[in-house]
GUSE-284388 format. One record per residue (C-alpha): x, y, z; residue in one letter; residue number from 1. Coordinates in steps of 0.1 Angstrom, whole numbers. Each point is the difference from the previous one (the first is absolute). Layout:
% GUSE-284388
@east: X&north: Y&up: Z&resn: A&resi: NUM;
...
% end
This chain:
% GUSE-284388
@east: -167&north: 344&up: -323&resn: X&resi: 1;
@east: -13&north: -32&up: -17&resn: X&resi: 2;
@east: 21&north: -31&up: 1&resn: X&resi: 3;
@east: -6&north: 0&up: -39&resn: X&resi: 4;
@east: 27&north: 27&up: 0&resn: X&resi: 5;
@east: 25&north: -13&up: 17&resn: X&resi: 6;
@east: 33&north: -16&up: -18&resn: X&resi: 7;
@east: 0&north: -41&up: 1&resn: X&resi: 8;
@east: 13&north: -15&up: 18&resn: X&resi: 9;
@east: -3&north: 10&up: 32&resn: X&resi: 10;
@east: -17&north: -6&up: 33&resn: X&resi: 11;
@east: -29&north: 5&up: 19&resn: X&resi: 12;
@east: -11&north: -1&up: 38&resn: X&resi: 13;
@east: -37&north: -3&up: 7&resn: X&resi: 14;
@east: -3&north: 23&up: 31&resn: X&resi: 15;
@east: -30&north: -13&up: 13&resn: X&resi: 16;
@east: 12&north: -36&up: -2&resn: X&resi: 17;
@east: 29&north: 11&up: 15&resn: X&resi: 18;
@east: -14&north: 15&up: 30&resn: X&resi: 19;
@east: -26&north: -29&up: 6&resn: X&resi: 20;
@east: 32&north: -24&up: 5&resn: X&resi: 21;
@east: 18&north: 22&up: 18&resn: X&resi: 22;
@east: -27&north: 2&up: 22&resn: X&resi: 23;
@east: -6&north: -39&up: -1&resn: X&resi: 24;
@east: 34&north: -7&up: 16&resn: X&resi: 25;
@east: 4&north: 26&up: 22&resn: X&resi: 26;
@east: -33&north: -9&up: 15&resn: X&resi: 27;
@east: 9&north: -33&up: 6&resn: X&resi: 28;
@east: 32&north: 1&up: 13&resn: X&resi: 29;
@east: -13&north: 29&up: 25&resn: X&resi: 30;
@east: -29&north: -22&up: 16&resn: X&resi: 31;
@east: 28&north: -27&up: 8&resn: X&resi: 32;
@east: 19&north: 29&up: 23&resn: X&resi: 33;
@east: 29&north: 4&up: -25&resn: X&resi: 34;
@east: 13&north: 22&up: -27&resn: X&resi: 35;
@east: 10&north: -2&up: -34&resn: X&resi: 36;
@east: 39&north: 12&up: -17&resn: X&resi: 37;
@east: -15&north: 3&up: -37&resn: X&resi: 38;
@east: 29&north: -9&up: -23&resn: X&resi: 39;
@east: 3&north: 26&up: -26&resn: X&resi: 40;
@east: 22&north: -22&up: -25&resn: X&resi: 41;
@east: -32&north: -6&up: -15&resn: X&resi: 42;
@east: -10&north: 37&up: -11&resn: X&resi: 43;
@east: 31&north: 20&up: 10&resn: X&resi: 44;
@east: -24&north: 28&up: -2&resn: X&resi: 45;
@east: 0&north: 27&up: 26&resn: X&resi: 46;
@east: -38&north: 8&up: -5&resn: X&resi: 47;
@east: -11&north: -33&up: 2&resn: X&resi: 48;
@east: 25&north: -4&up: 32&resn: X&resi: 49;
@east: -24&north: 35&up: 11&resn: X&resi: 50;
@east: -33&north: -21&up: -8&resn: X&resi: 51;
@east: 12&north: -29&up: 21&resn: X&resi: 52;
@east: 8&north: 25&up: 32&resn: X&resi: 53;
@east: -31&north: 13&up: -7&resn: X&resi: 54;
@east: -17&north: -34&up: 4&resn: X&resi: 55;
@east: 15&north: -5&up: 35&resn: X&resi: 56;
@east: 15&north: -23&up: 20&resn: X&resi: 57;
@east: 31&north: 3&up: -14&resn: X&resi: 58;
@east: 37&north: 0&up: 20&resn: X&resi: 59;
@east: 26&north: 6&up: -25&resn: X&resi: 60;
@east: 9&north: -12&up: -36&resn: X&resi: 61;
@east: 17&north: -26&up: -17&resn: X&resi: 62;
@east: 19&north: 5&up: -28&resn: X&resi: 63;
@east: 24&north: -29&up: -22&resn: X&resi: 64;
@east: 26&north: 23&up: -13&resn: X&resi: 65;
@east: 24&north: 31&up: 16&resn: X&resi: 66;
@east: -10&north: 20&up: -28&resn: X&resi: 67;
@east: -40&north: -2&up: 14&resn: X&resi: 68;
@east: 15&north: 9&up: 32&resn: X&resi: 69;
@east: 20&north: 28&up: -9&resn: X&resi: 70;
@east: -35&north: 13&up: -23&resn: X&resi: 71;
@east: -22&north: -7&up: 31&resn: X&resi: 72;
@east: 20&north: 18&up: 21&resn: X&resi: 73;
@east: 4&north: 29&up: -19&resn: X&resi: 74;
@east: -37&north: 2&up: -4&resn: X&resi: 75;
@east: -8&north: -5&up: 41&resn: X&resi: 76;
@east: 1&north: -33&up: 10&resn: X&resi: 77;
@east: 27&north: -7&up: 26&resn: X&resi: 78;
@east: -12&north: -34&up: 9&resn: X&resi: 79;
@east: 11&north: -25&up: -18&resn: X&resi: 80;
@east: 12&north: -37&up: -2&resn: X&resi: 81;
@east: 23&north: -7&up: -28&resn: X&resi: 82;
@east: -14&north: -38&up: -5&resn: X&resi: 83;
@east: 34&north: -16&up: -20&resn: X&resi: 84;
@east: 32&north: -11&up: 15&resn: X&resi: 85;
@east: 21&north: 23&up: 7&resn: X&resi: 86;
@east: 33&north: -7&up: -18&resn: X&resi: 87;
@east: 33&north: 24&up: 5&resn: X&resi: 88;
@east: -5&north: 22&up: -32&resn: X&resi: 89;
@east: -31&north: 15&up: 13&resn: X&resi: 90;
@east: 13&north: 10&up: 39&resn: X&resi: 91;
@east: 13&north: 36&up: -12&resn: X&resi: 92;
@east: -34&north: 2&up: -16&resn: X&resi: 93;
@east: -21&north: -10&up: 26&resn: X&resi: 94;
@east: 24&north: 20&up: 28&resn: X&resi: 95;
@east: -5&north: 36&up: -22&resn: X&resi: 96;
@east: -41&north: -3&up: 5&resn: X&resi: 97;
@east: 6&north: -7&up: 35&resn: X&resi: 98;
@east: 23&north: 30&up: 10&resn: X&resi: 99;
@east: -27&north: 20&up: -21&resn: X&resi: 100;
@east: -28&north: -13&up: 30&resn: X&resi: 101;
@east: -10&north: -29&up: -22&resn: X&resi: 102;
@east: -12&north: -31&up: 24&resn: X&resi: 103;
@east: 10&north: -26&up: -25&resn: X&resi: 104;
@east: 0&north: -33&up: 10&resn: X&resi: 105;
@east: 20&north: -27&up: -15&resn: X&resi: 106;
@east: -5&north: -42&up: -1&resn: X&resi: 107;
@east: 27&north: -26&up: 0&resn: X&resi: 108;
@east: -1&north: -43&up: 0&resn: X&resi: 109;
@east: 36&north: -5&up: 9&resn: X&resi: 110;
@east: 26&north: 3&up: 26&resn: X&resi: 111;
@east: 26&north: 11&up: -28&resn: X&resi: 112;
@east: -21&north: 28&up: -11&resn: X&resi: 113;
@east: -6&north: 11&up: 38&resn: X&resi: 114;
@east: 34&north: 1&up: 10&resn: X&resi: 115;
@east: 10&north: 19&up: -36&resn: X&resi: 116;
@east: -30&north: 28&up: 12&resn: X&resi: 117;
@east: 13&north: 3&up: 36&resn: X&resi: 118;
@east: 38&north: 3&up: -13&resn: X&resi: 119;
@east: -8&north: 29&up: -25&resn: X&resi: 120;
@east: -23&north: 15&up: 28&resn: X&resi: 121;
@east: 26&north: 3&up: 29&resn: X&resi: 122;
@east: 30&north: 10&up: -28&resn: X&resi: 123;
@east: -26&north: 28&up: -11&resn: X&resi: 124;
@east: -12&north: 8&up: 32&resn: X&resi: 125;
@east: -39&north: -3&up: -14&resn: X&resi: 126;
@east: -31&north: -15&up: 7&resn: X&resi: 127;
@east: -23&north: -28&up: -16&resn: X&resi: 128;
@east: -33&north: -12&up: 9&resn: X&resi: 129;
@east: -1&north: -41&up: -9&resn: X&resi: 130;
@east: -27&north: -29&up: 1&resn: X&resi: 131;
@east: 11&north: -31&up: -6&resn: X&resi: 132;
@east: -21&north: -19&up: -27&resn: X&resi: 133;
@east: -15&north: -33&up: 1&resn: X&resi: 134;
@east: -8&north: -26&up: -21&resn: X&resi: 135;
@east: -35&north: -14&up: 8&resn: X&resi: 136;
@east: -9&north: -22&up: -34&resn: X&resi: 137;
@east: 34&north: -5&up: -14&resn: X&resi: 138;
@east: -11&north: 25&up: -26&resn: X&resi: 139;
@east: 32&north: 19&up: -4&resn: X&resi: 140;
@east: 21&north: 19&up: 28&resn: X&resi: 141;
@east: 0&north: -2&up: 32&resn: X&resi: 142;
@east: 14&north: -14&up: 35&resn: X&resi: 143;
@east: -19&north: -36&up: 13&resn: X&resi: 144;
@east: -15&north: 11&up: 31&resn: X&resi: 145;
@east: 6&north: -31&up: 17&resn: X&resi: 146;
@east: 39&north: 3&up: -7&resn: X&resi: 147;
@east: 31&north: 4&up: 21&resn: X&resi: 148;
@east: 3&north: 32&up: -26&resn: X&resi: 149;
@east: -25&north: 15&up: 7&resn: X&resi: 150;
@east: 12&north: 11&up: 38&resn: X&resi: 151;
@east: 36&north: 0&up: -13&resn: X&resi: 152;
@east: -7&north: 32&up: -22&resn: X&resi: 153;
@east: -25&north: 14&up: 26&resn: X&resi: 154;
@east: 28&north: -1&up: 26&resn: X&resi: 155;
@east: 22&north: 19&up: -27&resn: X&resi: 156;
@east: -22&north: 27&up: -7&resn: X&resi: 157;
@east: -8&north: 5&up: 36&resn: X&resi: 158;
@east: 31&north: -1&up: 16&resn: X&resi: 159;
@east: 18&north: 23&up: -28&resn: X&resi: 160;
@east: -4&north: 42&up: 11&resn: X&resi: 161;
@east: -8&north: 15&up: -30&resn: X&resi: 162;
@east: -28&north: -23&up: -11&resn: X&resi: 163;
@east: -34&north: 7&up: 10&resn: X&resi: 164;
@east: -18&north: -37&up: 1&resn: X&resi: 165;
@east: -32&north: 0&up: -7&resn: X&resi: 166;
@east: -20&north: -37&up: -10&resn: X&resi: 167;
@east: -9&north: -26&up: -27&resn: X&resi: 168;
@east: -17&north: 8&up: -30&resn: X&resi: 169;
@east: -10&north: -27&up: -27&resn: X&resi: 170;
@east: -19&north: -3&up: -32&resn: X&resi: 171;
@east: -24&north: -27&up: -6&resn: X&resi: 172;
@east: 9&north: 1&up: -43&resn: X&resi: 173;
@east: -14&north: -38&up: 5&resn: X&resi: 174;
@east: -33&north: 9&up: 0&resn: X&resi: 175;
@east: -1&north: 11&up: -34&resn: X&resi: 176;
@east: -4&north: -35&up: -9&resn: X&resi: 177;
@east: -29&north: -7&up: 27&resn: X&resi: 178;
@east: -29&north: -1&up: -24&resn: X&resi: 179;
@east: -27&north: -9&up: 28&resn: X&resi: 180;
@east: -10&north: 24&up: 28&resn: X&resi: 181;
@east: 5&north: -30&up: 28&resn: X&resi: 182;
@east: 39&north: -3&up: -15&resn: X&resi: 183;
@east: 4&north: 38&up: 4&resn: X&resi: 184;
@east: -13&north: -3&up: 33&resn: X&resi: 185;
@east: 23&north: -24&up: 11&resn: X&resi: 186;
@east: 31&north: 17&up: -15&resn: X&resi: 187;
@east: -14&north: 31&up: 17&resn: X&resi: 188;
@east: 1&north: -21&up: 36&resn: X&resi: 189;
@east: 32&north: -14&up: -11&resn: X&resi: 190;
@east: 17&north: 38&up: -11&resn: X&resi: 191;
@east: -10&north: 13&up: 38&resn: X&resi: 192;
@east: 6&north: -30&up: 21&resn: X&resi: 193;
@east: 32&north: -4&up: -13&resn: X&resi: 194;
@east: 11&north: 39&up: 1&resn: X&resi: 195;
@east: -17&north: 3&up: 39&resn: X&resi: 196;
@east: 16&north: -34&up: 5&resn: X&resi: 197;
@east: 38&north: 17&up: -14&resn: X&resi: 198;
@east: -6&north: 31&up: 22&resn: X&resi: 199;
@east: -8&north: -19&up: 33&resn: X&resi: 200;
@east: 33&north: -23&up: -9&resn: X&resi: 201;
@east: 19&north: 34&up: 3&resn: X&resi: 202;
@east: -16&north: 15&up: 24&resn: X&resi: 203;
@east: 6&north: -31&up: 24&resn: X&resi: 204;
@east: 40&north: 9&up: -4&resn: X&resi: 205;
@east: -10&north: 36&up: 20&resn: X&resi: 206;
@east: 2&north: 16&up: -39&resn: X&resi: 207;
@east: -26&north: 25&up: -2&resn: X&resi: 208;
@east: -22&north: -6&up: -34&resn: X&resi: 209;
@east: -26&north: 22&up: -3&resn: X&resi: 210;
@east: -14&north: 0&up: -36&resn: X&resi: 211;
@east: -11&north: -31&up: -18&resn: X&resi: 212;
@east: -9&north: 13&up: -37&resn: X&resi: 213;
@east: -17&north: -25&up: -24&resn: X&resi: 214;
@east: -15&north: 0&up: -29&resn: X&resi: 215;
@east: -13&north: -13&up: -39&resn: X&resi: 216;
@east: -35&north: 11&up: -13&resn: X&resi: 217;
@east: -20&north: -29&up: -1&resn: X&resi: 218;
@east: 14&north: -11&up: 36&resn: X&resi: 219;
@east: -8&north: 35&up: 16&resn: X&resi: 220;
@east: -38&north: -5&up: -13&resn: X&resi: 221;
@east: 3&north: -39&up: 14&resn: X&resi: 222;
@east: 5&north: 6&up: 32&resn: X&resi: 223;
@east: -25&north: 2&up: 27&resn: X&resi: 224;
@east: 25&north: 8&up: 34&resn: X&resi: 225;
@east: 34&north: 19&up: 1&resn: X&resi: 226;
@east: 9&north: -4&up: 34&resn: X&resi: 227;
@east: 35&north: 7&up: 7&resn: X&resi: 228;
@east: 4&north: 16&up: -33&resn: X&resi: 229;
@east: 10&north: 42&up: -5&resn: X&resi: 230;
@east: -6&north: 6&up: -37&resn: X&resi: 231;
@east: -14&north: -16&up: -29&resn: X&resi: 232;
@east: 20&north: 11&up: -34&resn: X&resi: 233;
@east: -17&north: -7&up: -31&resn: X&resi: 234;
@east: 0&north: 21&up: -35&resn: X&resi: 235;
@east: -20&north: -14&up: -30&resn: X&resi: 236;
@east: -36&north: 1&up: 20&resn: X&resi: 237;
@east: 1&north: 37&up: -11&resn: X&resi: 238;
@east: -7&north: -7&up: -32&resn: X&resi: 239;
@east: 2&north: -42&up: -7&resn: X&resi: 240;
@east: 6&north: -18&up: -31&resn: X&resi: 241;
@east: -14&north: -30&up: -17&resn: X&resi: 242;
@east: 26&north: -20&up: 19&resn: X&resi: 243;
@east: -23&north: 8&up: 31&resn: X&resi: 244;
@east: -28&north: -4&up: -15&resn: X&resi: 245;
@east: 9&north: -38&up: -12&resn: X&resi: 246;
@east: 6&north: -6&up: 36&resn: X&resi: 247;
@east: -36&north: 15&up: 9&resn: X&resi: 248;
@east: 17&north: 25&up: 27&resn: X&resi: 249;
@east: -18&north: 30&up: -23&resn: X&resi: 250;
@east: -25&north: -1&up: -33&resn: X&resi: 251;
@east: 10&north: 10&up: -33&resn: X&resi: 252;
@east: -23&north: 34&up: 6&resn: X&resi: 253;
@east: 19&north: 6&up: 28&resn: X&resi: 254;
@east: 32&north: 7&up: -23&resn: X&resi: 255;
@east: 9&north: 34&up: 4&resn: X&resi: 256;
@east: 28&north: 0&up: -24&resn: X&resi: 257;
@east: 1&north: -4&up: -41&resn: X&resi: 258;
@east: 20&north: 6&up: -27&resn: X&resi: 259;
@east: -21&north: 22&up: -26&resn: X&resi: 260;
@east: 13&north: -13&up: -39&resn: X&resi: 261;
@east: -15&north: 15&up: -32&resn: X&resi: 262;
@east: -9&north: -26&up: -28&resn: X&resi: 263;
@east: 24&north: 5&up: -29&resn: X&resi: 264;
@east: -7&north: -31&up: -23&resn: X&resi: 265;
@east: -21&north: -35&up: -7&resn: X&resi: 266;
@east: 9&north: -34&up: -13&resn: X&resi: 267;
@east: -36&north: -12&up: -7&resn: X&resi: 268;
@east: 10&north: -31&up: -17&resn: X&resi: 269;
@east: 15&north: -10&up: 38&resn: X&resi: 270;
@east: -28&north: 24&up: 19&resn: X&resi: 271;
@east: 32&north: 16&up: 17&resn: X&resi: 272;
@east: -5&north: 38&up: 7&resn: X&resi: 273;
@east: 35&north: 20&up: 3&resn: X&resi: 274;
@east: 2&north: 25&up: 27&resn: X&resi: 275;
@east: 35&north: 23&up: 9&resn: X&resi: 276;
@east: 0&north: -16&up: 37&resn: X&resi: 277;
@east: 27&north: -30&up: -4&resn: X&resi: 278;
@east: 23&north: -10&up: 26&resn: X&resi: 279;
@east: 14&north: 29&up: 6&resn: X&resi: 280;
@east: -30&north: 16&up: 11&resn: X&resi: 281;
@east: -17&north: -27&up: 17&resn: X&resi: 282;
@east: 33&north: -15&up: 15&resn: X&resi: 283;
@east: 15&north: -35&up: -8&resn: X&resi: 284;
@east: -17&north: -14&up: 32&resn: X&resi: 285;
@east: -21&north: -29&up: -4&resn: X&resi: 286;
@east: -10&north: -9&up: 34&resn: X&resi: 287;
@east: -35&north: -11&up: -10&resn: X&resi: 288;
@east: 17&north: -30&up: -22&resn: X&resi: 289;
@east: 2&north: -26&up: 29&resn: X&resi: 290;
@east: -38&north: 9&up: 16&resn: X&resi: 291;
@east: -33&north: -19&up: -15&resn: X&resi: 292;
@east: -5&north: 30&up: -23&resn: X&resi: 293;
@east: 29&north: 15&up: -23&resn: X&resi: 294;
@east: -4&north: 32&up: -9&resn: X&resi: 295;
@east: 27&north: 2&up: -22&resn: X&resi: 296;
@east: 12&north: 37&up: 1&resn: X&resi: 297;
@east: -29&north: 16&up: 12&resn: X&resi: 298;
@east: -40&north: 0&up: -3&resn: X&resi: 299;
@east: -20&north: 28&up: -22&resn: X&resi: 300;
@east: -20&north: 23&up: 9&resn: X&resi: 301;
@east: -22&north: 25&up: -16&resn: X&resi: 302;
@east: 13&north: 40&up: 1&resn: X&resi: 303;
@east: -25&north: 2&up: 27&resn: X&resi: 304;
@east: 17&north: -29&up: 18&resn: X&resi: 305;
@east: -30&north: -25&up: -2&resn: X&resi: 306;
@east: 22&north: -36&up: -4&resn: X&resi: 307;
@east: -7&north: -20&up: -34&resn: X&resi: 308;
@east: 3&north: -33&up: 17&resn: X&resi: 309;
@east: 9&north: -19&up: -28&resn: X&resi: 310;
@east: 26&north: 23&up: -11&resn: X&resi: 311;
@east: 39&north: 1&up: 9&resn: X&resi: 312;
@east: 32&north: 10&up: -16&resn: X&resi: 313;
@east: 17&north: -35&up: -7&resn: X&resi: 314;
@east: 27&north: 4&up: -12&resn: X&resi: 315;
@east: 22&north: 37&up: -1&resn: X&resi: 316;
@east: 31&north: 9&up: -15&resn: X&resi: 317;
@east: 25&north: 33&up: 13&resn: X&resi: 318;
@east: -29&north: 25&up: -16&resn: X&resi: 319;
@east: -28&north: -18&up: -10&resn: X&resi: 320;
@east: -28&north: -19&up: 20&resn: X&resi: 321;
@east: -16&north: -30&up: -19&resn: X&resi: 322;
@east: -42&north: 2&up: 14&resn: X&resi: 323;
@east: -16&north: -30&up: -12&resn: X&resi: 324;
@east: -27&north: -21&up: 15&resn: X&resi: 325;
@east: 3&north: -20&up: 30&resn: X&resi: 326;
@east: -8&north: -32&up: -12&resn: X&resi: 327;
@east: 19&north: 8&up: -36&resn: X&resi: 328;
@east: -24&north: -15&up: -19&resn: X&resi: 329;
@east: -22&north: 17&up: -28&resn: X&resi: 330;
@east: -31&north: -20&up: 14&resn: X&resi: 331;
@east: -6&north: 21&up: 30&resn: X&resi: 332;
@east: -27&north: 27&up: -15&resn: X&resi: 333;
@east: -1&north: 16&up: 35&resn: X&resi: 334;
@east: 35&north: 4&up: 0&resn: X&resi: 335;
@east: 4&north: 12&up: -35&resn: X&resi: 336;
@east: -26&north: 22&up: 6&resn: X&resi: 337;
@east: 22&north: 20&up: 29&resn: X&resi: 338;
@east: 27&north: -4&up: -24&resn: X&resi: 339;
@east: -13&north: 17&up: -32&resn: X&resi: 340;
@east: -14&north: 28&up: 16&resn: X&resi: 341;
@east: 34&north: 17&up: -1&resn: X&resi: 342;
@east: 10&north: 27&up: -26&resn: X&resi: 343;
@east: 33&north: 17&up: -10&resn: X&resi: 344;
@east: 8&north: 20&up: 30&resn: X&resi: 345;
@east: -23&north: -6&up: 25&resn: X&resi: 346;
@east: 15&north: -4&up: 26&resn: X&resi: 347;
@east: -4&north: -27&up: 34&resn: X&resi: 348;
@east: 18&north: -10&up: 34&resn: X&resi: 349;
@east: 15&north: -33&up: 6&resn: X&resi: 350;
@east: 1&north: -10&up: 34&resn: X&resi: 351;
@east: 32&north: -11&up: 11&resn: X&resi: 352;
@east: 11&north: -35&up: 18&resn: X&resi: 353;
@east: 24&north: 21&up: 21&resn: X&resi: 354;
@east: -8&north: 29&up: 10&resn: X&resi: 355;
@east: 40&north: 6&up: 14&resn: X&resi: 356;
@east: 16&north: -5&up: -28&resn: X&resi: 357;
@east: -20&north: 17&up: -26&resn: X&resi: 358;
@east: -3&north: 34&up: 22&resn: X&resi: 359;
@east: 38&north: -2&up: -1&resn: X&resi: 360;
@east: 0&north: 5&up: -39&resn: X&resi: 361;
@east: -15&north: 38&up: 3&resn: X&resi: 362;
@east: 13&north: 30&up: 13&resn: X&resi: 363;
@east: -39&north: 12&up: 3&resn: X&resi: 364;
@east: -33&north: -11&up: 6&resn: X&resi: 365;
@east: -31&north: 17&up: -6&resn: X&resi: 366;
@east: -26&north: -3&up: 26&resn: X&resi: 367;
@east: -37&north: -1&up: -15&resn: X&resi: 368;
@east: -34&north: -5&up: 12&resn: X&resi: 369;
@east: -21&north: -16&up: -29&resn: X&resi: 370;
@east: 12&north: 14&up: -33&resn: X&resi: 371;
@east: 14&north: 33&up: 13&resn: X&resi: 372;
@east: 35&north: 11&up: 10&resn: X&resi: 373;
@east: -1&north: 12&up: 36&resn: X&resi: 374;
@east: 40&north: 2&up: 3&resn: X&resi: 375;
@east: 33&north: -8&up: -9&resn: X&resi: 376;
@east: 21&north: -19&up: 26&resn: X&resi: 377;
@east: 38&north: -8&up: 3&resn: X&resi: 378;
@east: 25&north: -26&up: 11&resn: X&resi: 379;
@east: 35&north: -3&up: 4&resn: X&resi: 380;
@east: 17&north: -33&up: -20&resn: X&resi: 381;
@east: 37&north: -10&up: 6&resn: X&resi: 382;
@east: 19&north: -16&up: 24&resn: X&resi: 383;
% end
């Protein structure tokens, strides 16, 4: 099957683009002695999950949501760290995939939710598996690992007989606004320091803490030495985004992902093209708006994937996608050139600024090489 036959909007996976960064990070992290916990939140595909294991290196999976653990399971893969906060409506949940021989593991940031996971344990006479989580560039959750806290809720954990205490995980999320290689670097440094630094704080109160999970693309790619550390989690390198791309962690060829749109109308008087990728195709994310370059919704490619530089969709609404010229002006003859070379139902991929959010809009992918349909993939959506 062509992609010219398929119905629009939907998406595509480049396989071999895939593979080449799959293979990029799993090499890396591998020469530094240390291996990789791909989150899956970004695909929630099982056969990209199968490509991934097939690349190497690998010691578990990540995944954002019970529902990905539940679907993970189901289809094989019994290790896996559940990388939200826990909260009391999801024990039962999380407690069912364990007495099935799931090796979930849950996170935490506070006394108060510790002590409501170690009641509910001992009154059900069940199991959990807990890292606490740590804040390392006051990007969102997380324990300070230079607080009183942080040994408080270790002690907790430790000392209670039906929780199995495992470590610290964090998640660099700062770095996605380290637009320079030398300030990924040193958020890189930072992340592990301050996680090895967390887990020897613990350890110095006789508390075993074995694993020290970090992780963020573009820090995973920074750094250069992971002493001390057990895993490295990270989930858009699979197939990256124009938001990585603006921070110069991948190029724009190395974009695995795009949304393929058919053109369905013109305004020539305003040189805008109309396309049936809007919003709710390409996702409301706009994560390129604060870097040097916006890419408004998403940049254009040819069907054949070959980027038309001075193209992007900017502006969309619910259905449609607005493609007009970078610069919007009508003095730009080679941009009006890529523009005009569209007809009625041709059809083109936009590459997306996050590649999370808009593989969250689709039940399917279709993975392609070139023009032709190789496959069509599936992922699990929900909560």
């Amino acid at each position: 099957m062509n992609i010219n036959e398929l119905n629009t909007p939907c998406l595509l996976i480049d396989q071999q683009k895939m593979r080449h960064n799959i293979a990029r990070l799993s090499t890396h992290i591998e020469g530094l002695a240390c291996k990789i916990r791909p989150h899956v939140k970004t695909h929630k595909s099982i056969e990209i999950t199968q490509e991934i294991i097939a690349g190497g290196n690998v010691s578990g999976i990540t995944v954002s949501t019970i529902k990905e653990a539940q679907h993970f399971f189901a289809n094989g893969f019994s290790d896996i760290l559940y990388a939200v906060g826990i909260v009391p409506n999801k024990f039962a949940q999380v407690r069912a995939l364990r007495e099935q021989g799931c090796d979930i593991k849950v996170i935490l940031d506070s006394l108060e939710a510790a002590i409501l996971l170690i009641d509910y344990a001992r009154q059900n006479s069940c199991w959990f598996s807990v890292l606490i989580e740590l804040d390392v560039d006051n990007h969102r959750a997380g324990v300070n690992p230079s607080s009183d806290d942080l040994i408080e809720i270790a002690k907790a954990l430790a000392c209670a007989a039906n929780i199995d205490f495992l470590g610290v995980m964090t998640h660099a999320g700062g770095s996605y606004q380290c637009a320079t290689l030398d300030t990924q670097k040193a958020l890189a440094t930072q992340e592990r320091d301050l996680a090895v630094f967390a887990a020897e704080r613990i350890r110095k109160h006789q508390i075993p803490c074995p694993v020290v999970s970090i992780g963020s693309t573009p820090t995973a790619f920074a750094i250069d030495d992971l002493s001390g550390v057990t895993e490295v989690r990270a989930g858009v390198y699979v197939l990256f985004d124009l938001v990585m791309s603006g921070l110069g962690v991948c190029n724009e060829t190395d974009i695995a992902i795009s949304v393929l749109g058919s053109v369905i109308g013109f305004q020539k008087q305003k040189q805008h093209v109309l396309i049936d990728a809007g919003w709710m195709a390409m996702s409301r994310d706009r994560g390129t708006s604060g870097q040097a370059v916006d890419q408004g919704y998403g940049v254009i490619c040819n069907h054949r994937g070959e980027i038309q530089s001075g193209l992007i969709i900017h502006s969309a609404n619910q259905e449609h996608g607005i493609v007009g010229t970078r610069s919007q002006t009508l003095s730009n003859e080679q941009e009006l050139k890529q523009l005009n070379q569209f007809n009625i139902g041709d059809v083109l991929r936009v590459l997306p600024n996050h590649a999370c959010a808009t593989a969250a809009q689709y039940e399917t992918y279709y993975l392609v090489s070139g023009t032709e349909v190789l496959a069509q993939l599936h992922s699990v959506n929900g909560w």
